[in-house]
N, C-alpha and C positions, 0 to 999 in steps of 0.2 A: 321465489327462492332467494336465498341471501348465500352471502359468504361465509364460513365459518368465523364463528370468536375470534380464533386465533390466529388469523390474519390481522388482529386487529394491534397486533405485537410486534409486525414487522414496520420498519422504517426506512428511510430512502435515502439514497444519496442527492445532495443536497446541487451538487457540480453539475448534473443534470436538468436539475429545475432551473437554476441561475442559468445555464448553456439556451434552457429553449425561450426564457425572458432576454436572453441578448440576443437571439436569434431573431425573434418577433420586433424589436428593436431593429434590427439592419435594416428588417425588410420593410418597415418605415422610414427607411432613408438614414438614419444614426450612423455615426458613425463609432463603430465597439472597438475595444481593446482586449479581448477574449485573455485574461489571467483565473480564470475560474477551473477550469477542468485540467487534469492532471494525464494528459495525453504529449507527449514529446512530438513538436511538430518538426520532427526531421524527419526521411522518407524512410519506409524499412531499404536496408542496405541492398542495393542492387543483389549481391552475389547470393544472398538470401529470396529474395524474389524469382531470379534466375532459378533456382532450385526448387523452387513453389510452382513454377511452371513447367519444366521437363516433370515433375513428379505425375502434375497432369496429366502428361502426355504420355510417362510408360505407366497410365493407368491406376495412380494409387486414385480412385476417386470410390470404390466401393468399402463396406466397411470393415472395422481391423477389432484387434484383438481390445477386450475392453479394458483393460489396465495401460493398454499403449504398446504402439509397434516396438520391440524386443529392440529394434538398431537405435532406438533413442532414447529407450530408456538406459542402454548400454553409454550411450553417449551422456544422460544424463548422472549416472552411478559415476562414470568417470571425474567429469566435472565437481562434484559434490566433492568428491576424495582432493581433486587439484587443488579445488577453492578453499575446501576448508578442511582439510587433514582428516577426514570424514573416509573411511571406510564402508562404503554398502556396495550391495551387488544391484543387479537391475529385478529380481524381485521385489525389491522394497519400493520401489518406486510406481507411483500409480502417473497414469498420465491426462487429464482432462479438460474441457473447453474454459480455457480461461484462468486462472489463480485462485476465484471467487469456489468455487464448486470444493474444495479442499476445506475453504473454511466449514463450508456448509457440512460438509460429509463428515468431518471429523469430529463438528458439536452434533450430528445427530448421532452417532455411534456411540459415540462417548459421557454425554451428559442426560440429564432427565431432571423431571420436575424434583424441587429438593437439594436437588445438587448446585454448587455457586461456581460461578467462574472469572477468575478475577482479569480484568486489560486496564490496558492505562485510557484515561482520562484527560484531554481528550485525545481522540484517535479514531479509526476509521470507523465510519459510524455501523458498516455493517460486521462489525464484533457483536454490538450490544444487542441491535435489530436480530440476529440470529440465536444468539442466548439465551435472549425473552422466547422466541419461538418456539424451540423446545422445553418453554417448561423451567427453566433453573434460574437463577438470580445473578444478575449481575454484578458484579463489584469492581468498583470503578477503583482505580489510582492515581492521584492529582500527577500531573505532569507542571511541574514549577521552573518559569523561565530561572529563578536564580541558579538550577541546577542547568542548565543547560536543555532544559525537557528533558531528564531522562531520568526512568522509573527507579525511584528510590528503594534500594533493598529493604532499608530499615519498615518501612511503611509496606511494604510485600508482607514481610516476619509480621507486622502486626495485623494484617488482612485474611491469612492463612487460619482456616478453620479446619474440622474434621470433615463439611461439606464440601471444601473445594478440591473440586474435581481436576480441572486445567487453568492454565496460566498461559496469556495469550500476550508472547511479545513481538516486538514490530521494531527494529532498528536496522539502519536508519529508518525516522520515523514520519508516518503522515501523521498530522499535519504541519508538524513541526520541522521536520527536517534534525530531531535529534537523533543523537548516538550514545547507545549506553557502552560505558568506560568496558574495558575487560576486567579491570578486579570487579566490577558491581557485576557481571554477568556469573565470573568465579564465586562469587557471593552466593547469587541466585541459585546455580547449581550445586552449593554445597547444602543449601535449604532445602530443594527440592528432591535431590536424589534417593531420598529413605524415607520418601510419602509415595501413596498412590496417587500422585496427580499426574498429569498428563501436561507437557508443555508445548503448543501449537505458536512455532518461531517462523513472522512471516517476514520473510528475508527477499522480499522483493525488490528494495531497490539496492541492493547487497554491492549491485555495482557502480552505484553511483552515489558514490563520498570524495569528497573534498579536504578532511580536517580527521584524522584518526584512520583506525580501521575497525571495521564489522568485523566481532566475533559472533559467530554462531554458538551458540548455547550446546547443542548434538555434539561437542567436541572437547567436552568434556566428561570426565571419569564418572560411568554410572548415567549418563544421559543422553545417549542413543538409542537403548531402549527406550525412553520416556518423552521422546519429543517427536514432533511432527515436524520438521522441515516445509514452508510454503513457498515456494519462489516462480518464476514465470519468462515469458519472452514478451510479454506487452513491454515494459519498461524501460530494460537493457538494450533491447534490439528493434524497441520503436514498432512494435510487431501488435499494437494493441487489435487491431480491426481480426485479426486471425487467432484468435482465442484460441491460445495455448498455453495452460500452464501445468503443473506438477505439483506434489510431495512424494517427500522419501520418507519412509516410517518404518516401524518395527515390523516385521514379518507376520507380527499375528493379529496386526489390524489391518492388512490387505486386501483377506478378503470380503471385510465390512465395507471396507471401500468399494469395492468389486463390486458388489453386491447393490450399492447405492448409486451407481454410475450405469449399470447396468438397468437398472429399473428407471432412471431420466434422461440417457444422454447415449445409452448402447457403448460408445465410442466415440472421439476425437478424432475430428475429418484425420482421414490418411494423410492427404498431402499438404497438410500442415505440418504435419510432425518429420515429413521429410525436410520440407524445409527448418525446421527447428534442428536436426543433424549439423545441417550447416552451417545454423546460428552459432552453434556449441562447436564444431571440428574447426572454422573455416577462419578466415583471417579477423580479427577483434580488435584492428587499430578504427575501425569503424565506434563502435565503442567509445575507446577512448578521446578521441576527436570530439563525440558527442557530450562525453562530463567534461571537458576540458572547454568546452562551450557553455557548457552550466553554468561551470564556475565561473566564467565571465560576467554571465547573466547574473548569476549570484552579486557576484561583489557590489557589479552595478544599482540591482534592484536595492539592496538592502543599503547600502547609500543613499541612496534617492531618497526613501523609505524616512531612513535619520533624519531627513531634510524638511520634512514635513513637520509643521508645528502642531502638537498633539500626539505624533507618534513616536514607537520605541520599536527598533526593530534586531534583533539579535539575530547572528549572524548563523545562518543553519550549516550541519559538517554534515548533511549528508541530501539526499531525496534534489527534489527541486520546489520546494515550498517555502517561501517567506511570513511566517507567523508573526506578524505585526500587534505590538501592545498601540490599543487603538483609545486604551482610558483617560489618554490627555484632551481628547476629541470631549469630553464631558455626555457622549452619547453612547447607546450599548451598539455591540457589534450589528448586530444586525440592522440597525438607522446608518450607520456608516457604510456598511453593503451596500443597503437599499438605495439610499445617497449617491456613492460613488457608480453605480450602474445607471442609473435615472439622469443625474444632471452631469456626470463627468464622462459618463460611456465606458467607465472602467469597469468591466467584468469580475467578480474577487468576491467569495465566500465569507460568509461571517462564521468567527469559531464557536459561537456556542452551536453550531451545526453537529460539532464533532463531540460535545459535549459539555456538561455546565461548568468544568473550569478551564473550557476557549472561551465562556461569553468573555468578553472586553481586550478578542484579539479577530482581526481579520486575517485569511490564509490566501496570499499570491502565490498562484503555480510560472512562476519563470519559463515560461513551454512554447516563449514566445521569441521573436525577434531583439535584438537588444534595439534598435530604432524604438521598436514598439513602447520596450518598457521606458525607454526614457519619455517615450510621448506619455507613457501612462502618466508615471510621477508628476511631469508636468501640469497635466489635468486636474491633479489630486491636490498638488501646492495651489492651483489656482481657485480652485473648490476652499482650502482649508479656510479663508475668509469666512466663512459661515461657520467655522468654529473657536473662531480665536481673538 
């Protein structure tokens, strides 16, 4: 027996692979600087865990309703409207293990062999991994440091065919740490709202920006209807190990959802989602203490970063990713990865992981200690001899 063809179209997250080669490294004695994986190493917030634990105990551990317990998707409906002027009700809202499961569910409902779906370039590699899977063609859109990374309308308008189905955006963005402006999103939704595409807006790290703010696409005129809302509690609330996340969508592709949730996954543990109540009701200076440490992180790394002969690092408004132009190094990204984990102990993704215009940028996840990243840098300056 073998595995079907078309497994043969899915692709992996690369943070993973890198995480179990520094891993294997410790336990030779190494000493790592884990900047590879995009996991916020602050603890989930006590009054959140507190709440993960009574749920426990008065019994949510059997299973619930497969779109998601009704008190949090209410709590969720709320939220939406608070955050982003977003009117829905808790119908719209599905509720499932993790943020990943929405993208999945909404390209297989929605797309098929034929049909094209355009994301930016690069970015989270399982856009593309999932597009191929079902069948439909990818179409990729440069993300150019001189803009800021962030997806060019004009280049959208000229991508746009009678095949494409959805438009799949991501601000603030991985791997970048970009943010698209509000008039290019005004932009986007006055292209898109008098086609049948579909716009799947994964607004997962919505809370954590530095430099601007995050518009939501769904909140504009004619595009509620047509968007998918992705967002989560891995991120925001450090909540990554208790896979929990969400979309909110149009009423009449709920129960596709349903339906596809239903036949993998039944339901999202109970008491998860109580605890996510309290993620969303309960006090949020937790939160913010946490980007207000990013950004620390931030300034720092991308400093350092400048300091390095061979690099270019532009400064991210949003996520907690450092996209470093690694082309003065005269080597491709991934020799500089493989380099910097091997002889510097520094953990850190090479971009063309994310797609072929990251090759000649490496991605730092800031998720660390500020001690750490300056020991990183350090490392990395005393490495750059080998290139300079």
């Amino acid at each position: 027996m073998q595995v079907v063809d078309k497994m043969n179209r899915l692709g992996v997250e690369s943070a993973f692979e890198v995480l179990v080669r520094a891993r294997a490294l410790e336990a030779q004695g190494r000493s790592i600087i884990h900047l590879e994986i995009g996991e916020p190493d602050f603890p989930t917030p006590k009054h959140i865990v507190e709440a993960g634990k009574k749920a426990l105990d008065d019994g949510f551990t059997k299973y619930g309703p497969t779109q998601g317990l009704p008190v949090l998707r209410e709590a969720i409906a709320a939220d939406v409207f608070a955050s982003r002027g977003v009117k829905v009700g808790p119908e719209h809202v599905c509720v499932v293990p993790g943020a990943k499961p929405i993208m999945y569910f909404a390209l297989m409902a929605l797309v098929q062999e034929g049909d094209e779906v355009i994301f930016a370039d690069p970015g989270f590699p399982i856009y593309e991994s999932m597009i191929r899977y079902t069948g439909a063609t990818p179409v990729g859109i440069p993300l150019l440091e001189d803009r800021g990374f962030s997806l060019d309308p004009n280049v959208l308008r000229e991508k746009l065919s009678p095949r494409t189905k959805m438009v799949i955006l991501n601000s603030p963005h991985n791997p970048t740490g970009g943010l698209i402006p509000e008039k290019d999103i005004a932009e986007i939704a006055g292209m898109l709202r008098d086609r049948d595409v579909m716009v799947l807006s994964d607004e997962i790290y919505r809370r954590i920006v530095y430099d601007g703010t995050p518009v939501s696409i769904s909140s504009y005129p004619g595009m509620l209807e047509r968007t998918i809302i992705l967002d989560g509690f891995s991120k925001t609330y450090s909540m990554t190990g208790w896979r929990l996340g969400y979309g909110v969508m149009p009423g009449w592709l709920v129960n596709a959802i349903n339906t596809l949730m239903v036949n993998s996954n039944s339901c999202t543990a109970s008491f998860t989602q109580i605890a996510g109540v309290t993620a969303l009701t309960g006090p949020q200076g937790c939160v913010d203490e946490m980007v207000a440490e990013f950004k620390r992180r931030r300034d720092a790394i991308v400093a350092g970063l400048n300091s390095v002969p061979g690099f270019r690092c532009p400064k991210p408004a949003g996520a907690f990713y450092a996209f470093a132009n690694v082309e003065g190094t005269g080597m491709t990204s991934k020799a500089v990865a493989d380099l910097l984990l091997q002889e510097a102990g520094v953990a850190c993704l090479n971009g063309g992981g994310f797609g072929k215009h990251g090759e000649g940028y490496v991605r730092f996840s800031y998720v660390n200690s500020l001690a750490n990243i300056q020991d990183a840098v350090e490392r990395i300056k005393k490495l750059s001899a080998r290139w300079t």
